[in-house]
C-alpha positions as CSV (number, residue, x, y, z in Angstrom):
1,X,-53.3,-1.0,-31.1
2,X,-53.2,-1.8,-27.4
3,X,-50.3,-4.3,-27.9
4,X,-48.5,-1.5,-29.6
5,X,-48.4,0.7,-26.4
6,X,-47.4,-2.4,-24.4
7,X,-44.5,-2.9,-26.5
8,X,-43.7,0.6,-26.5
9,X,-43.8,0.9,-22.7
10,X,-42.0,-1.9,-22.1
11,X,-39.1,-0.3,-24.7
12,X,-39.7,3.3,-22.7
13,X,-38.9,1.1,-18.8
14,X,-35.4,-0.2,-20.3
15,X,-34.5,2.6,-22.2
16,X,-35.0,4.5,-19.0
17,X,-33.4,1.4,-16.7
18,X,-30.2,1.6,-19.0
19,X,-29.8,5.5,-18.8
20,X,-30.0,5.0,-14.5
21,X,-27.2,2.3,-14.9
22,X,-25.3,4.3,-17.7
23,X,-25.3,7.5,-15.8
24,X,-24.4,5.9,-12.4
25,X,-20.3,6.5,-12.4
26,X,-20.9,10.1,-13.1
27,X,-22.8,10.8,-9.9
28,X,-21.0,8.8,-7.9
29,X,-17.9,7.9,-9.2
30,X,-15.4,4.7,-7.8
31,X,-12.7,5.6,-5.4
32,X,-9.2,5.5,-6.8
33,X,-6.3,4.4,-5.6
34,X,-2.6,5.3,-6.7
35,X,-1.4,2.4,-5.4
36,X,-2.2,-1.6,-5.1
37,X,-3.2,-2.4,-2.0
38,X,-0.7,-5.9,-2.2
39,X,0.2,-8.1,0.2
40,X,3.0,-5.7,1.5
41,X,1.7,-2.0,2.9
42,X,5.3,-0.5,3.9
43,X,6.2,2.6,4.3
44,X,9.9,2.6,3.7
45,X,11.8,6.2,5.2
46,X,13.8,8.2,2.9
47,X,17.9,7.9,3.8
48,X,19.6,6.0,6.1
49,X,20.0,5.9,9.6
50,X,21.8,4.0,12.5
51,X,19.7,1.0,13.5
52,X,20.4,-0.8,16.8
53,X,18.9,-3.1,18.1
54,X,16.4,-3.0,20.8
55,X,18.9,-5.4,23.3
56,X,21.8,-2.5,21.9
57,X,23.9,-5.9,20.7
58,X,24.4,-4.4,17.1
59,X,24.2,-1.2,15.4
60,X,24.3,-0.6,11.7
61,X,23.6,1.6,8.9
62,X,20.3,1.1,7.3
63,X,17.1,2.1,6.1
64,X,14.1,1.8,8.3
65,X,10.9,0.3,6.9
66,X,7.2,0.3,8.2
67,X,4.3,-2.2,8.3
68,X,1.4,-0.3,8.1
69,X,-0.9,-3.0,8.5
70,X,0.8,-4.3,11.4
71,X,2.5,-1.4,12.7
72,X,5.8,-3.5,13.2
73,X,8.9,-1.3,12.5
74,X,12.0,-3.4,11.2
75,X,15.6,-1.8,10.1
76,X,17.4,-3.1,6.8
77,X,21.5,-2.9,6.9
78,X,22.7,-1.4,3.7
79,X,26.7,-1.4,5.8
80,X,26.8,2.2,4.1
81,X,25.1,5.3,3.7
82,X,23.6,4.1,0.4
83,X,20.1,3.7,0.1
84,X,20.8,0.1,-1.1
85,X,22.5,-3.2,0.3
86,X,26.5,-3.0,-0.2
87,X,29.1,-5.1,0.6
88,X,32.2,-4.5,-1.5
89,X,34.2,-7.8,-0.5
90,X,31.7,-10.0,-2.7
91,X,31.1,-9.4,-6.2
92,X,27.3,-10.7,-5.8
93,X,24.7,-8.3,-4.7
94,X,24.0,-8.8,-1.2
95,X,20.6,-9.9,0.5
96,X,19.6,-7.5,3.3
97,X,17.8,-9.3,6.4
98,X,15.3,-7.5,8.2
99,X,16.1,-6.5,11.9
100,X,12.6,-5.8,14.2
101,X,13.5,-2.4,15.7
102,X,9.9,-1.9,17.6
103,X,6.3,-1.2,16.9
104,X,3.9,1.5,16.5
105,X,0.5,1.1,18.1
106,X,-2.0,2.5,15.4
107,X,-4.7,1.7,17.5
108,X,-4.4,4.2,20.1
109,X,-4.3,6.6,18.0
110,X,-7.5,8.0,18.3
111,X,-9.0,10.4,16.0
């Protein structure tokens, strides 16, 4: 008889034990996020916009893309006022390179 209320203790502790860890998510669930936090966190600006340089050597069309980790700001030449890379004297799709343009200091920006 006495084993009997042993065994049916025990049972009652993980019945209640799996209804803590069951019920969990509901009370406080996970954060989630839209997006994968990759290796790359850019912001990348809608339209394009004339990039020069910070020495004022060269100044393009582009778009204008931000680290957010870093806080680095760097331009990309599209040559045109399309949101992607053009160049129509080559029939292969051109490679944009990335011009620094500056940084923003997240860190003084206190809350």
């Amino acid at each position: 008889m006495r084993f009997q209320r042993i065994e049916k203790a025990i049972l009652l502790l993980i019945a209640v034990l799996l209804s803590v860890i069951a019920l969990r998510p509901y009370r406080t669930p996970q954060r989630v996020e839209a997006q994968s936090s990759g290796r790359y966190d850019f912001y990348i600006e809608p339209g394009t916009f004339m990039l020069r340089t910070p020495d004022g050597s060269r100044q393009v069309l582009g778009k204008v893309v931000v680290d957010m980790k870093s806080g680095d700001v760097w331009g990309f030449p599209t040559l045109s006022s399309d949101p992607y890379p053009v160049d129509v004297t080559k029939p292969a799709p051109p490679t944009s390179k990335p011009i620094y343009l500056g940084k923003y200091d997240f860190a003084a920006a206190k809350i």
